[in-house]
N, C-alpha and C positions, 0 to 999 in steps of 0.2 A: 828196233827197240834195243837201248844198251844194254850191258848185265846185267840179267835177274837180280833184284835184290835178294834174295833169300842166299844168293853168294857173297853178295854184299857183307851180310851177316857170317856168313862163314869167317871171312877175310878178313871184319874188323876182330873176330876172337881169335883167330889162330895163324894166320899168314901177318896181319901185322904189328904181331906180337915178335915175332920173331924178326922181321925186318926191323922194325923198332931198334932191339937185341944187338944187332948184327952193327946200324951205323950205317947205313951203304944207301942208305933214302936220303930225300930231300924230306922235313914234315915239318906238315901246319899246326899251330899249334891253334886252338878255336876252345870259343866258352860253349856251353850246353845252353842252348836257348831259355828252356826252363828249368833246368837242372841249376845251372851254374855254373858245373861243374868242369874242367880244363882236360881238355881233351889232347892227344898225339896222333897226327896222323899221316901217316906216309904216303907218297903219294911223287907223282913226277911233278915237275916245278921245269916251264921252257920260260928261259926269260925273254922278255920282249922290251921296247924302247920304252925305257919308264918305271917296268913291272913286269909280271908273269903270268903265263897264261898258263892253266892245267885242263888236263882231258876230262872232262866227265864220265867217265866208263860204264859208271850206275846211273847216268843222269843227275838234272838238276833234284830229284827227291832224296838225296842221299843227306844222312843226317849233317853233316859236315859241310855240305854244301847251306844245308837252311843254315845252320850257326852261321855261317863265316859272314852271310849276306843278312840276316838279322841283326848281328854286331855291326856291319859296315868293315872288320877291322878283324886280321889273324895274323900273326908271326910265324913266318917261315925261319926254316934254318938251313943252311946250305953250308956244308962244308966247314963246319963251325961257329960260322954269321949267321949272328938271328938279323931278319929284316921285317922291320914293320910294313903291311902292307893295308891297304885301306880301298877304298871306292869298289865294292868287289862288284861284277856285274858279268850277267850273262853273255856271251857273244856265241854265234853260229859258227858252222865251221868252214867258209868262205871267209869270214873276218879274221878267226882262229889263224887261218894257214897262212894267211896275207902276212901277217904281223909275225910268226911264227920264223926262225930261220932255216934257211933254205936249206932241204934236207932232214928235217924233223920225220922222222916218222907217221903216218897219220896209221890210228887203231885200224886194225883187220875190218873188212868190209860188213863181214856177217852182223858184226857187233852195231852195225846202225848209228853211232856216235854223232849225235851232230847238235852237240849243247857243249859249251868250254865256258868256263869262268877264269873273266880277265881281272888282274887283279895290279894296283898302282902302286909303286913304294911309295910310302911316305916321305915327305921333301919336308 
């Protein structure tokens, strides 16, 4: 199982608020499904041929994850580039690592991680 959501919840009020702050993330930026509302969220960004792949840490239930794949469509920022990104979709972490460059870190074991969302830049 990935991280407990109920840290999930910690992390979006208080770790990344301050990473936010700081500048030092890559973040997505995504609508609230039903809110509307435009969300920041930080978060690793491995680019990949095309697009980016991210780790699901909390898995695919995480709020951010429903928005990004009910819109189709999030902006990343990197390093001062926003990039439109689009087609967002699950992949496992056999495909993850494949496409991933060689040397990426994969999450600590315990953590059970094995959902990523790959995601296309816009062309």
């Amino acid at each position: 199982m990935p991280m407990p959501l109920w840290w999930g919840h910690i992390n979006k009020r208080v770790f990344n608020k301050m990473a936010l702050k700081r500048g030092n993330w890559p973040v997505i930026t995504h609508v609230g499904r039903s809110s509307g509302k435009v969300y920041h969220t930080p978060l690793d960004a491995h680019p990949v041929d095309g697009g980016y792949i991210f780790i699901l840490v909390y898995g695919s239930g995480s709020d951010w994850v429903k928005n990004v794949i009910a819109s189709g469509s999030a902006t990343l920022k990197v390093d001062e580039e926003e990039i439109e990104l689009v087609s967002p979709k699950l992949v496992d972490k056999a495909v993850a690592f494949e496409r991933m460059p060689v040397g990426t870190k994969a999450p600590p074991s315990f953590l059970n991680v094995n959902e990523f969302l790959q995601m296309d830049v816009k062309t």
